[in-house]
ChimeraX commands (.cxc) that place a marker at each C-alpha (Angstrom):
marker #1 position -34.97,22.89,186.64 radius 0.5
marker #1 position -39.00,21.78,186.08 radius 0.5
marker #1 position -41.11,23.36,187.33 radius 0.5
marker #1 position -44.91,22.60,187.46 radius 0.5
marker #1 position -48.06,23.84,185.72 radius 0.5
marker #1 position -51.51,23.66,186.14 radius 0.5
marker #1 position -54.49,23.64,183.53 radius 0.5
marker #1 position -57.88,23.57,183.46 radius 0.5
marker #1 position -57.48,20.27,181.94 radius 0.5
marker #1 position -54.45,18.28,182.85 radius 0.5
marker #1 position -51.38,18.77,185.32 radius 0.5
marker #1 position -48.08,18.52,183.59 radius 0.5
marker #1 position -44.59,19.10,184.13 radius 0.5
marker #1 position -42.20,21.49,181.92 radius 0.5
marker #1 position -38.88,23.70,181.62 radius 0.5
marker #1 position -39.74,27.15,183.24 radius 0.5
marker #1 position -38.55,28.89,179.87 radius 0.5
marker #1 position -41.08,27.25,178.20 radius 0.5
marker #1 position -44.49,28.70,179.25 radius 0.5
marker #1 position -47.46,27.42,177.51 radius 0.5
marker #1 position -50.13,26.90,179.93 radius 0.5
marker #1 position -53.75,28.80,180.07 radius 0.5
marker #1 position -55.74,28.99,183.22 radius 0.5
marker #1 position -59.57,29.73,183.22 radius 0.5
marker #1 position -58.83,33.30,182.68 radius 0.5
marker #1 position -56.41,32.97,180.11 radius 0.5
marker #1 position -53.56,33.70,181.56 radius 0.5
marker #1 position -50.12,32.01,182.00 radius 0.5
marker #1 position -50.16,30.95,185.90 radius 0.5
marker #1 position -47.48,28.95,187.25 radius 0.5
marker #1 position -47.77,26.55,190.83 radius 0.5
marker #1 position -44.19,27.77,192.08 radius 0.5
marker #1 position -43.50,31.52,193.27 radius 0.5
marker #1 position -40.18,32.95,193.59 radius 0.5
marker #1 position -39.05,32.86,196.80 radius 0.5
marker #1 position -38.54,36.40,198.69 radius 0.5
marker #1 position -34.91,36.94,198.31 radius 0.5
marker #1 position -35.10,37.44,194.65 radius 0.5
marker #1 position -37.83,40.30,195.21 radius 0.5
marker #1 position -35.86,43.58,195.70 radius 0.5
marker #1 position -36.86,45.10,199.22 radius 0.5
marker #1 position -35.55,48.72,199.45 radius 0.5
marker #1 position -35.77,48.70,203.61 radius 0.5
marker #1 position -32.80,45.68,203.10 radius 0.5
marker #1 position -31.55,46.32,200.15 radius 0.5
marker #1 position -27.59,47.50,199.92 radius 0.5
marker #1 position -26.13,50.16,198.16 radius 0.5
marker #1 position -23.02,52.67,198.11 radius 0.5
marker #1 position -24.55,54.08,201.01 radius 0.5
marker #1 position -26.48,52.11,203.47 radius 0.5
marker #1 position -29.53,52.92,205.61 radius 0.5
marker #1 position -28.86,51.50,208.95 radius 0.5
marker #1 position -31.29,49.43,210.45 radius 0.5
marker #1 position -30.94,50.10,214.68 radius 0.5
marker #1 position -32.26,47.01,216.96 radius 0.5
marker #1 position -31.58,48.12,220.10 radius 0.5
marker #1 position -32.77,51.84,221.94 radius 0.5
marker #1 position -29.16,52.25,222.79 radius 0.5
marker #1 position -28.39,52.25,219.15 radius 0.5
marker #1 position -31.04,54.91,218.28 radius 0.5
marker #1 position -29.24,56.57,221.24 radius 0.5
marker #1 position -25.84,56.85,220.11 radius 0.5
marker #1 position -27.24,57.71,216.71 radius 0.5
marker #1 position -29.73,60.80,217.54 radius 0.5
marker #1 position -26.76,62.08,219.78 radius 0.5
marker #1 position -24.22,62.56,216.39 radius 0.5
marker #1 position -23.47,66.52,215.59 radius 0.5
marker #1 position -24.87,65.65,212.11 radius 0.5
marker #1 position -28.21,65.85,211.09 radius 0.5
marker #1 position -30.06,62.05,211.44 radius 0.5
marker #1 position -33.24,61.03,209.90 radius 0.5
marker #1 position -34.78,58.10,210.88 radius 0.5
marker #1 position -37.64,55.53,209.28 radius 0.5
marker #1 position -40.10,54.45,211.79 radius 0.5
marker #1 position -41.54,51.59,209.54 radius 0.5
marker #1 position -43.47,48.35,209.88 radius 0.5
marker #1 position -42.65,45.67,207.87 radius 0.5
marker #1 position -46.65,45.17,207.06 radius 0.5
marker #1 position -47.19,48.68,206.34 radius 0.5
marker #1 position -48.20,49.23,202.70 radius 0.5
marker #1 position -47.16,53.29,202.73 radius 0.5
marker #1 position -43.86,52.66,204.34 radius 0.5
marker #1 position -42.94,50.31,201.39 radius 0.5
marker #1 position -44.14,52.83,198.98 radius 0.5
marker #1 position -42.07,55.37,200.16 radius 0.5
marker #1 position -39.06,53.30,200.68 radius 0.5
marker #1 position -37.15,53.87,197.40 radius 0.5
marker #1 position -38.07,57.81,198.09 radius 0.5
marker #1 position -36.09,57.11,201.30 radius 0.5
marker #1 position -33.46,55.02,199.36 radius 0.5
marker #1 position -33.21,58.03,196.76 radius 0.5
marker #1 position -32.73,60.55,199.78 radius 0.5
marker #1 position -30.12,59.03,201.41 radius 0.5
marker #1 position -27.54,59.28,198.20 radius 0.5
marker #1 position -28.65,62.59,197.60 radius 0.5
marker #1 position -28.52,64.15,201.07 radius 0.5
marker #1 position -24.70,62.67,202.24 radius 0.5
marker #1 position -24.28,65.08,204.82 radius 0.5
marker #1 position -27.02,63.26,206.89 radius 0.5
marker #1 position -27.09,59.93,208.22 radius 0.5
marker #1 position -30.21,57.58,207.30 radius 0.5
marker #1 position -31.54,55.14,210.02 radius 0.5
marker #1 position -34.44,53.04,210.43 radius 0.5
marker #1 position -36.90,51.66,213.02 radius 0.5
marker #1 position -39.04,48.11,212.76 radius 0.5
marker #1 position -41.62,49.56,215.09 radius 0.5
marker #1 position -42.60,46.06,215.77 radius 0.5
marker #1 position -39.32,44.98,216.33 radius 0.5
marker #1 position -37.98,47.63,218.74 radius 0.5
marker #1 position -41.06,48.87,220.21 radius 0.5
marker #1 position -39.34,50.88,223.19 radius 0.5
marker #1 position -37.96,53.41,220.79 radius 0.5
marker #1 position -40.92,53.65,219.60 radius 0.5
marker #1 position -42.99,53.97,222.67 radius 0.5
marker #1 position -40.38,56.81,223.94 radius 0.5
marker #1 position -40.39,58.93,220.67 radius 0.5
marker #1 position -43.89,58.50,220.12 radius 0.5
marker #1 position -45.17,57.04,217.61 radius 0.5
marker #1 position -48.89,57.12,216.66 radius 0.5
marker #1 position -48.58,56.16,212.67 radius 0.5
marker #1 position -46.40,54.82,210.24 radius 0.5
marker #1 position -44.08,55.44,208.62 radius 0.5
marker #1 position -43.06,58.09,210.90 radius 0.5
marker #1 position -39.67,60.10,209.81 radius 0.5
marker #1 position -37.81,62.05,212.61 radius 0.5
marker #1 position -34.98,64.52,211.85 radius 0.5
marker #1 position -32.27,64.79,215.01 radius 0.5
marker #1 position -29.25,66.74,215.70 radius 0.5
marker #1 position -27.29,66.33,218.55 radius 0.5
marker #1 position -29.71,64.73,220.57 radius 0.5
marker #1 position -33.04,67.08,219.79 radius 0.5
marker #1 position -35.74,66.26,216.99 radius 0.5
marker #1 position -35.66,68.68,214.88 radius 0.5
marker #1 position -38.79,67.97,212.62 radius 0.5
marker #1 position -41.62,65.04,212.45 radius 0.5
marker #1 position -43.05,64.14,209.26 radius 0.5
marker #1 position -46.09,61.30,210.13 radius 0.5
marker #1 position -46.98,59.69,206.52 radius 0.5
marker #1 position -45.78,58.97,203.22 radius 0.5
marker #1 position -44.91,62.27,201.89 radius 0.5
marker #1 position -41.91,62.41,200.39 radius 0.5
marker #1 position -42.39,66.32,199.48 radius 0.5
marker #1 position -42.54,67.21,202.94 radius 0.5
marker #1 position -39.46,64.77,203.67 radius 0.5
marker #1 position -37.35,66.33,201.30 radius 0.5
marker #1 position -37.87,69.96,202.87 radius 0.5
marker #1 position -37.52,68.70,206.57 radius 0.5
marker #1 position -34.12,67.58,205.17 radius 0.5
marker #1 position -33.39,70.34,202.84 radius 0.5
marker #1 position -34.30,72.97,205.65 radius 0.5
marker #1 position -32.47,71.00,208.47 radius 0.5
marker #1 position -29.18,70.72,206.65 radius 0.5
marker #1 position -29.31,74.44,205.40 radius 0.5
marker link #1:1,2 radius 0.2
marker link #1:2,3 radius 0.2
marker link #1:3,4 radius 0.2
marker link #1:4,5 radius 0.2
marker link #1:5,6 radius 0.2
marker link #1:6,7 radius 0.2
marker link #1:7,8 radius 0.2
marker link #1:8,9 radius 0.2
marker link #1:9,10 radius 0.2
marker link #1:10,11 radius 0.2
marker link #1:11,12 radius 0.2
marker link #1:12,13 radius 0.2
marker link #1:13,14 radius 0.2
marker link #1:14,15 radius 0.2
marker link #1:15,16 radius 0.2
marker link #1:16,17 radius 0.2
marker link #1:17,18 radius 0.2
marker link #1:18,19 radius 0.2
marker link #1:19,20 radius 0.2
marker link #1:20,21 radius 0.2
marker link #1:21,22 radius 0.2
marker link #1:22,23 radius 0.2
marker link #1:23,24 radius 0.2
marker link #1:24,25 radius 0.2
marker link #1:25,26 radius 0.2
marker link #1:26,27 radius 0.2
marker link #1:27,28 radius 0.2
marker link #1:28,29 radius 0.2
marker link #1:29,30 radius 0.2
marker link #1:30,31 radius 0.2
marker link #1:31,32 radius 0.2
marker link #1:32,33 radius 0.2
marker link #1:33,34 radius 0.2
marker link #1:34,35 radius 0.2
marker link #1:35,36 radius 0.2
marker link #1:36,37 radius 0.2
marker link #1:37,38 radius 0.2
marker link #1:38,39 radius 0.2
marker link #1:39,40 radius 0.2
marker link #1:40,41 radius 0.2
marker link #1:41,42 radius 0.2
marker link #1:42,43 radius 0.2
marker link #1:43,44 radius 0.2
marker link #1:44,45 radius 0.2
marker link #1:45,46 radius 0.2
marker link #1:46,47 radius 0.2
marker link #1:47,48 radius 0.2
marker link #1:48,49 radius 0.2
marker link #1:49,50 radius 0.2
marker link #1:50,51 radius 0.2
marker link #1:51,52 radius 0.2
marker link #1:52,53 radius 0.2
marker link #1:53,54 radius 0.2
marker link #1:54,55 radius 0.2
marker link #1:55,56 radius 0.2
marker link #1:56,57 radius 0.2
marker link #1:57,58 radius 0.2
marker link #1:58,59 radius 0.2
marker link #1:59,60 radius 0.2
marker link #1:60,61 radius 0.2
marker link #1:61,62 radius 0.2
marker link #1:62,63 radius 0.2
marker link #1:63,64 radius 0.2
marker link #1:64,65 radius 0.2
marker link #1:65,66 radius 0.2
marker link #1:66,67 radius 0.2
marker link #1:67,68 radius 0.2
marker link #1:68,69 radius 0.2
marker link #1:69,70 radius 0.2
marker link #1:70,71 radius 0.2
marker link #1:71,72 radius 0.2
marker link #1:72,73 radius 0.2
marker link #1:73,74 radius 0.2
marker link #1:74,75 radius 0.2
marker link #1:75,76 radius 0.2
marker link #1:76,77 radius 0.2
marker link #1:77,78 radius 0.2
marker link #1:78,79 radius 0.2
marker link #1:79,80 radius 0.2
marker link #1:80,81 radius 0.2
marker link #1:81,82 radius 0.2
marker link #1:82,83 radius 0.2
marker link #1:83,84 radius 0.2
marker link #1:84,85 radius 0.2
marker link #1:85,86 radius 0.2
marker link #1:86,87 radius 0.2
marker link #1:87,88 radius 0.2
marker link #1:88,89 radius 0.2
marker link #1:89,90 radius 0.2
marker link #1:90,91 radius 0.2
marker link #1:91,92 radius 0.2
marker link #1:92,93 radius 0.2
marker link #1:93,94 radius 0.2
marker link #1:94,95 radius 0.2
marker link #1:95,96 radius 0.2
marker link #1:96,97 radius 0.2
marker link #1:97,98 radius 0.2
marker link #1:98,99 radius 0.2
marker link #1:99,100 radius 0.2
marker link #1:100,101 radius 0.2
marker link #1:101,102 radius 0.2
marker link #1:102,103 radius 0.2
marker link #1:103,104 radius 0.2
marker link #1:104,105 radius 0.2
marker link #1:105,106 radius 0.2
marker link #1:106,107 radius 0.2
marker link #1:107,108 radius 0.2
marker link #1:108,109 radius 0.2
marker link #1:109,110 radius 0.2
marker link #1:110,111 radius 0.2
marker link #1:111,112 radius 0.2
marker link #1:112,113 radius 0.2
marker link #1:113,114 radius 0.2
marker link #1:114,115 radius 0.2
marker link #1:115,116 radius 0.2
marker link #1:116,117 radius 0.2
marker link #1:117,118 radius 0.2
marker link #1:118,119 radius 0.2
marker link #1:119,120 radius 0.2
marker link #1:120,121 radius 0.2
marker link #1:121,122 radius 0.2
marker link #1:122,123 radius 0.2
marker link #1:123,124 radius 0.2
marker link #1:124,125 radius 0.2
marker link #1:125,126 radius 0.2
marker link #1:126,127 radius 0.2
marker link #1:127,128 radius 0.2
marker link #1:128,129 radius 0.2
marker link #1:129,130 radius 0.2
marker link #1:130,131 radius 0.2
marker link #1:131,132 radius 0.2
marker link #1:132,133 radius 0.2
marker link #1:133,134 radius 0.2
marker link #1:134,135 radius 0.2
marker link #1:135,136 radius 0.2
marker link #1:136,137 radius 0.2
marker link #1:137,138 radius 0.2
marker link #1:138,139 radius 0.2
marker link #1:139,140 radius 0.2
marker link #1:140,141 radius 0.2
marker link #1:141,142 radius 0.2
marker link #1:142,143 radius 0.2
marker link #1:143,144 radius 0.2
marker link #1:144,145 radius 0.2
marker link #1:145,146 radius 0.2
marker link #1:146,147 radius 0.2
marker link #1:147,148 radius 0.2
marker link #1:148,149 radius 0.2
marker link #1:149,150 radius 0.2
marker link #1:150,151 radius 0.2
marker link #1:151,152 radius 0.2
marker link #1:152,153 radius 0.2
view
């Protein structure tokens, strides 16, 4: 595959393994990006055990009325904190497997977001059997990790 570079200079056309070009600044700067399915996104990203994504308020229904304990991500996909905290999230659903991880596009399913709500993002919620529990507005995974800790115990 070619891909192209540009310099200050000339434009000119070489292997992508094969890097050689210097911008004003000095560094290496190529004209393609890679496109956004090779960048790893932890809000879509599978794993042994998945974080379910719920499009539809009878979905977030069903899944605040389990007898387990449910914590769910009320995210937006252009909010900078919520993608912080999203491997923190990742990393608490294997560790915490008697819960069940959910999450909310605010943007994309704005009634359950309008009924529970929300004010900020991200916004976690801990259920069980139909009543919150705990709200944790912001990226603190600290505070997460207790709401979770204390809720299962």
């Amino acid at each position: 595959m070619l891909a192209r570079y540009k310099s200050p200079s000339r434009l000119f056309t070489t292997s992508p393994s094969s890097i050689v070009d210097y911008t004003r600044v000095g560094r290496l700067q190529p004209l393609f990006r890679y496109p956004l399915s090779c960048s790893r996104q932890f809000h879509g990203s599978s794993s042994s055990k998945m974080i379910k994504d719920l499009k539809t308020i009878d979905e977030f229904h069903t899944a605040i009325n389990e007898d387990k304990i449910v914590v769910i991500d009320f995210y937006a996909a252009w909010c900078g904190p919520c993608k912080v905290i999203a491997p923190k999230v990742h990393a608490f659903s294997e560790e915490f497997t008697n819960a069940e991880f959910y999450k909310v596009d605010v943007d994309e399913v704005s009634e359950v977001a309008s009924e529970v709500g929300i004010r900020a993002m991200p916004t976690f919620m801990l259920f069980k059997a139909g009543q919150k529990i705990k709200e944790i507005v912001g990226a603190n995974p600290a505070a997460l990790k207790t709401a979770i800790t204390s809720a299962l115990a």
